[in-house]
Biopython code that builds the backbone (N, CA, C, O; Angstrom):
import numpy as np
from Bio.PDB.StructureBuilder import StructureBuilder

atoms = [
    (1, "UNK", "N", (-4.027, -23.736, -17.941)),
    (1, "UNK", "CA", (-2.852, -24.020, -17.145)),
    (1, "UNK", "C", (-3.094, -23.482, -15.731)),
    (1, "UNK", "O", (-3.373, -22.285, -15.653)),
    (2, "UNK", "N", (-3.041, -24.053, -14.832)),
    (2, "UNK", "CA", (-2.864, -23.951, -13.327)),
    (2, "UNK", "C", (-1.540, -23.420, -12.509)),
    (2, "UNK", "O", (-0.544, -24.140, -12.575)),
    (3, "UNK", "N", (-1.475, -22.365, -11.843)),
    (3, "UNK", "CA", (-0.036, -22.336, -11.600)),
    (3, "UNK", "C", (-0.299, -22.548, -10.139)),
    (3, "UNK", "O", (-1.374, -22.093, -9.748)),
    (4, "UNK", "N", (0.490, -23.168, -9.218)),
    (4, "UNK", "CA", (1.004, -23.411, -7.847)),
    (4, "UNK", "C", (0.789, -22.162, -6.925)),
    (4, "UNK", "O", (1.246, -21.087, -7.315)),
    (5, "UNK", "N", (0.362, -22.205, -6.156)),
    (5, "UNK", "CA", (0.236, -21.471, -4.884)),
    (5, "UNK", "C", (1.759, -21.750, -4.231)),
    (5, "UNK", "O", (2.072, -22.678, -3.485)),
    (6, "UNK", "N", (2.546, -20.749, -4.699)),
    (6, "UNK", "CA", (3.905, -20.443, -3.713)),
    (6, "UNK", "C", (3.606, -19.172, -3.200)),
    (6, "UNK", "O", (3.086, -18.124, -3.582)),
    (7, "UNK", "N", (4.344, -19.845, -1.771)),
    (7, "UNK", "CA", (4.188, -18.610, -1.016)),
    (7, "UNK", "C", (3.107, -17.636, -0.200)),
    (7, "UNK", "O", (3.128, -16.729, 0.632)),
    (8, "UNK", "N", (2.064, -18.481, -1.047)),
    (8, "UNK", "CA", (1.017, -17.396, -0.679)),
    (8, "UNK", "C", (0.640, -17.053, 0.930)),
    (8, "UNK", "O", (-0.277, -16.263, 1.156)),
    (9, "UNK", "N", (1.204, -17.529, 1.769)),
    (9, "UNK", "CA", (1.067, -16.895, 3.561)),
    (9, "UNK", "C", (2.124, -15.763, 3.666)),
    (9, "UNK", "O", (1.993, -15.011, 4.632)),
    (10, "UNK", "N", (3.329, -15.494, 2.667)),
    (10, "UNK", "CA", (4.114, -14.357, 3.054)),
    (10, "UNK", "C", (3.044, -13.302, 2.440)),
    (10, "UNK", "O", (2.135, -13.351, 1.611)),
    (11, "UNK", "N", (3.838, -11.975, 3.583)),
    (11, "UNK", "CA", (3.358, -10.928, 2.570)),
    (11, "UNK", "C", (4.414, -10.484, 1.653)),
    (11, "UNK", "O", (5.599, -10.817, 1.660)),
    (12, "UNK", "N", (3.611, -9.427, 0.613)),
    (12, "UNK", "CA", (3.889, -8.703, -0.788)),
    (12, "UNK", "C", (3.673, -7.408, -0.444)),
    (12, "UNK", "O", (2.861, -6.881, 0.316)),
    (13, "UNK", "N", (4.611, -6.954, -1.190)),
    (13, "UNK", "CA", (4.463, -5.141, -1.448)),
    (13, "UNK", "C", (3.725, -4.784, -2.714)),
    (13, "UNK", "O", (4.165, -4.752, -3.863)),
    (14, "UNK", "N", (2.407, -4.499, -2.231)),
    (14, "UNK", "CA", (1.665, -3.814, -3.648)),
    (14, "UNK", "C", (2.199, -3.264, -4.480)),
    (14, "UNK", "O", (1.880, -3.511, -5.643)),
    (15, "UNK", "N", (3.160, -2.362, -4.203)),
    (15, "UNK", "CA", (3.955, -1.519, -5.422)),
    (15, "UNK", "C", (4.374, -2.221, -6.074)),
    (15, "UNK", "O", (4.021, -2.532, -7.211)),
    (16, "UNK", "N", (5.445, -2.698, -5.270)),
    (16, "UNK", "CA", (7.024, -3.455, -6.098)),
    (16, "UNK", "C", (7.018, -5.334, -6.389)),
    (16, "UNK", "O", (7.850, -5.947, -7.057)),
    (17, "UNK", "N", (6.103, -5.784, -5.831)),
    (17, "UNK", "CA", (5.356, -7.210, -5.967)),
    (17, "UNK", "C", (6.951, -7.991, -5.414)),
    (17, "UNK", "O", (7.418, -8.807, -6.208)),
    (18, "UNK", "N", (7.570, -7.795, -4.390)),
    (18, "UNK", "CA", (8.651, -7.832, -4.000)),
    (18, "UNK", "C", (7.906, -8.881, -2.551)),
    (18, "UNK", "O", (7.133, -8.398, -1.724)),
    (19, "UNK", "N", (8.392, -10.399, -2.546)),
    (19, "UNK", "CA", (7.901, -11.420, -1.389)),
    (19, "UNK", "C", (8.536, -10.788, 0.243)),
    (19, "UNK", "O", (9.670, -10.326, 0.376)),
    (20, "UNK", "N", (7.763, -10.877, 1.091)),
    (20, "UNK", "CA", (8.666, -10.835, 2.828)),
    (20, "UNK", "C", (8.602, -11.443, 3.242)),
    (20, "UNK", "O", (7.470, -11.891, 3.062)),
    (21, "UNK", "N", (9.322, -12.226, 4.134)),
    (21, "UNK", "CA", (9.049, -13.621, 5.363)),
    (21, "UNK", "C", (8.177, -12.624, 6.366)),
    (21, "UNK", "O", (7.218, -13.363, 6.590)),
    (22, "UNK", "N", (7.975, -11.682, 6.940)),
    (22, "UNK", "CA", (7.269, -11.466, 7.814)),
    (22, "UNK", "C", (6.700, -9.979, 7.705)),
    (22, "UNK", "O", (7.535, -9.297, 7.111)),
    (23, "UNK", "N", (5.525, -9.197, 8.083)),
    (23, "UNK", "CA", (4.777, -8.089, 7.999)),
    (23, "UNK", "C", (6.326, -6.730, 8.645)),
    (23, "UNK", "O", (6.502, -5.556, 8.319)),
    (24, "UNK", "N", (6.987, -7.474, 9.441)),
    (24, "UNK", "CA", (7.891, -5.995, 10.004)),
    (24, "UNK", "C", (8.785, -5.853, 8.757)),
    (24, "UNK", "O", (9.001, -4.659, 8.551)),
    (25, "UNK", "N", (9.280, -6.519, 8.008)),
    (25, "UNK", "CA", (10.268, -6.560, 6.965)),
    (25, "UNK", "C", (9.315, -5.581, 5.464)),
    (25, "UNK", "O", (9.839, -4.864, 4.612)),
    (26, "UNK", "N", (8.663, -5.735, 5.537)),
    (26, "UNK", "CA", (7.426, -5.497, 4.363)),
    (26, "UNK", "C", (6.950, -4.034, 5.082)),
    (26, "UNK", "O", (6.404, -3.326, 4.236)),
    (27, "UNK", "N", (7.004, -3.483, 6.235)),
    (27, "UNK", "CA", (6.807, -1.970, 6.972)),
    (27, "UNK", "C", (8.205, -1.504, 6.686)),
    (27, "UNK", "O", (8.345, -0.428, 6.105)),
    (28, "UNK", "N", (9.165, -2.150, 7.009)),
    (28, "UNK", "CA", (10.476, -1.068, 6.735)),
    (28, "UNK", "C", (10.650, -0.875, 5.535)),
    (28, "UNK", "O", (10.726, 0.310, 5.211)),
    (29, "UNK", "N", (10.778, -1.913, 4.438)),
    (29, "UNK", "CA", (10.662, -1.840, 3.300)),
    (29, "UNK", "C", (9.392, -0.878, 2.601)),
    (29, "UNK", "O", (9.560, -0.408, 1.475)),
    (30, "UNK", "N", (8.285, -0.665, 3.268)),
    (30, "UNK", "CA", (7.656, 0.307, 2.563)),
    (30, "UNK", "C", (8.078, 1.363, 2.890)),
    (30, "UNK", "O", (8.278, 2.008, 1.861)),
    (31, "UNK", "N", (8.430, 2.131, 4.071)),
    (31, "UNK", "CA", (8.756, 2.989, 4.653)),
    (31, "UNK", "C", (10.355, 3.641, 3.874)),
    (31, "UNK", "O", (10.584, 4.844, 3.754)),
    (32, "UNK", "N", (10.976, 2.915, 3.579)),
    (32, "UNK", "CA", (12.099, 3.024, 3.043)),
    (32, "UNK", "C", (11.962, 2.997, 1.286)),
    (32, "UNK", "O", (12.399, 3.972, 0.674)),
    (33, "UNK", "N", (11.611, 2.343, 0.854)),
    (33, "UNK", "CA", (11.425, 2.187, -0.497)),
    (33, "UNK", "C", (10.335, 3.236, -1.385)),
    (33, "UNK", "O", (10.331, 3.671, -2.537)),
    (34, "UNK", "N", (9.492, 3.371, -0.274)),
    (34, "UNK", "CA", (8.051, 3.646, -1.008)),
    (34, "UNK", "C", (8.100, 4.999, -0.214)),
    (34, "UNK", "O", (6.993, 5.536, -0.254)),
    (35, "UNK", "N", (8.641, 5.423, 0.201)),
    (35, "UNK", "CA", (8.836, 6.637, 1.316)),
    (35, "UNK", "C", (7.474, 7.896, 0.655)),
    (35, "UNK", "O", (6.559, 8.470, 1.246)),
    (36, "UNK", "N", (7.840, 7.914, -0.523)),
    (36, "UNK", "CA", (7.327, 9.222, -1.431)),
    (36, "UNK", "C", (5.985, 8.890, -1.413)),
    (36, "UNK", "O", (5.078, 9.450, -0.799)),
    (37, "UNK", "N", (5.936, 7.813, -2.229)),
    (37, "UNK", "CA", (4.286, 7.906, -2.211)),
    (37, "UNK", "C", (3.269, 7.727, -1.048)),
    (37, "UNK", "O", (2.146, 8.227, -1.098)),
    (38, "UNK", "N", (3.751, 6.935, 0.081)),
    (38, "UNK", "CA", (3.104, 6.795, 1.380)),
    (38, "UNK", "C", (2.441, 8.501, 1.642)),
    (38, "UNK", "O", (1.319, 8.911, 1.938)),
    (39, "UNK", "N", (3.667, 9.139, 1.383)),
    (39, "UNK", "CA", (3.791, 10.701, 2.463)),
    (39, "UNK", "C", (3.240, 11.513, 1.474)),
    (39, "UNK", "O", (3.001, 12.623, 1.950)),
    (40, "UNK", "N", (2.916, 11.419, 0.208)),
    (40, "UNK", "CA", (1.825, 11.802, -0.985)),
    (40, "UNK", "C", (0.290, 11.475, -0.755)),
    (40, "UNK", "O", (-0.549, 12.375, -0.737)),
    (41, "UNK", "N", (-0.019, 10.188, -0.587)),
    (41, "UNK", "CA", (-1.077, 9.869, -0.286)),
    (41, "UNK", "C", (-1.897, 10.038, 1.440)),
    (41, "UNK", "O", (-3.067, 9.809, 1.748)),
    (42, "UNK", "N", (-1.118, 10.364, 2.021)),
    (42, "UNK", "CA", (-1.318, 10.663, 3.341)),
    (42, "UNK", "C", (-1.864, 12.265, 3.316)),
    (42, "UNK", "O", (-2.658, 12.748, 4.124)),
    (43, "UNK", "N", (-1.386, 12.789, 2.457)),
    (43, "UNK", "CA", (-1.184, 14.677, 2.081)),
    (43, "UNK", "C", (-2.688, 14.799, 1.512)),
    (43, "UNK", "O", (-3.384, 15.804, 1.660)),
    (44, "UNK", "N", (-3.040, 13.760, 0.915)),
    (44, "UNK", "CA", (-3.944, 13.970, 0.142)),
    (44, "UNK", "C", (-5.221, 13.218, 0.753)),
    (44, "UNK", "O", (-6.337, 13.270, 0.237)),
    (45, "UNK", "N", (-4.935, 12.576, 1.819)),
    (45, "UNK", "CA", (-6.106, 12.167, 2.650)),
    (45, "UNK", "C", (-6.716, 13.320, 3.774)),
    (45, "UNK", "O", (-7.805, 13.475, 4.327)),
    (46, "UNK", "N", (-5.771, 13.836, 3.791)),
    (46, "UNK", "CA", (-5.921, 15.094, 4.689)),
    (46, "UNK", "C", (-6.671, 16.014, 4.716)),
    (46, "UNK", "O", (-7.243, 16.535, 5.674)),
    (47, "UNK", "N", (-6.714, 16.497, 2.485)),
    (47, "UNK", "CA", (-7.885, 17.111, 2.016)),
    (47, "UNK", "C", (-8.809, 16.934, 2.406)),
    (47, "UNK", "O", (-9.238, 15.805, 2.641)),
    (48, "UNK", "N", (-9.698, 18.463, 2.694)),
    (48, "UNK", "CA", (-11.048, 17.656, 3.164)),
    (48, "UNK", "C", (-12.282, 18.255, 1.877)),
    (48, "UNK", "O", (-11.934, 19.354, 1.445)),
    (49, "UNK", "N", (-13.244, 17.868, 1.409)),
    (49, "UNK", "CA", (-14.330, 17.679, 0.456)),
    (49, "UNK", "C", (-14.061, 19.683, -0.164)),
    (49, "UNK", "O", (-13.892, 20.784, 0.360)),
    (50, "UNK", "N", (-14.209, 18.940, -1.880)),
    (50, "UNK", "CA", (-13.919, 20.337, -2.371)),
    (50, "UNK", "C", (-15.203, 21.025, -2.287)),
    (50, "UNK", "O", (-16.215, 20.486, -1.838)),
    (51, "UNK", "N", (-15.135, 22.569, -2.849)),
    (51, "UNK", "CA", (-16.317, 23.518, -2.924)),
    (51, "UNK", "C", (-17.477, 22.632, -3.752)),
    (51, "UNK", "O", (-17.073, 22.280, -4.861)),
    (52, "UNK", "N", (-18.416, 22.338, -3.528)),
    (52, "UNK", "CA", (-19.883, 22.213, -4.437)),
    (52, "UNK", "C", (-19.673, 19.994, -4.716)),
    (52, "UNK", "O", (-20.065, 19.246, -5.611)),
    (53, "UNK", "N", (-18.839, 19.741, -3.346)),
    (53, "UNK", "CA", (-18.976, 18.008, -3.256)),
    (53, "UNK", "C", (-20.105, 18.215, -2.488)),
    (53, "UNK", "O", (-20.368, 19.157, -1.740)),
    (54, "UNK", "N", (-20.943, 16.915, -2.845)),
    (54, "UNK", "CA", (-22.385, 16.405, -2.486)),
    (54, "UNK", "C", (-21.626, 15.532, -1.403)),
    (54, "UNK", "O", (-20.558, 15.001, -1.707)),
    (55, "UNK", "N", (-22.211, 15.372, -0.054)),
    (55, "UNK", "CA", (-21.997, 14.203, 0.696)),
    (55, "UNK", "C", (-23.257, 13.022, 0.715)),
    (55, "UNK", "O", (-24.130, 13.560, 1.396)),
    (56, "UNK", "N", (-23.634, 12.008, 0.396)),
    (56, "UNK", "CA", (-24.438, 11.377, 0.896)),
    (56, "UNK", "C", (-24.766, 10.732, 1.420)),
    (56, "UNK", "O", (-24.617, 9.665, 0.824)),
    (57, "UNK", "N", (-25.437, 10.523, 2.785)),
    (57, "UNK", "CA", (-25.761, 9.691, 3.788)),
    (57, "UNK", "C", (-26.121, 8.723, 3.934)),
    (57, "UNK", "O", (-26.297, 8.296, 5.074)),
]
sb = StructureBuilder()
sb.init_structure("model")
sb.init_model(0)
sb.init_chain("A")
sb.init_seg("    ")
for serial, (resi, resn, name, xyz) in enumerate(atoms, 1):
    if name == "N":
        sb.init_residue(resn, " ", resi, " ")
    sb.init_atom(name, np.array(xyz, "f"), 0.0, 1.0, " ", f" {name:<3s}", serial, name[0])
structure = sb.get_structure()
């Protein structure tokens, strides 16, 4: 079974799989909705490499 390509030029919210007519609607909506995990994952990008991480070049 084949299903139809709807929609597919709007964007989507990865989380909530929730459609937007345009990218500013889909920023407030993350910003607002998703508030927690944005400002979680940001916290945790911040970390920088634990005791005895290998970097490789």
């Amino acid at each position: 079974m084949v299903l139809p390509l709807v929609d597919e030029d709007k964007p989507k919210c990865f989380l909530c799989h929730v459609t937007f007519d345009d990218y500013e609607d889909l920023r407030k909506h993350q910003e607002t909705k998703h508030k927690d995990f944005f400002e979680y994952h940001e916290k945790q990008a911040e970390k920088g490499p634990s005791p005895g991480d290998v970097s490789i070049f």
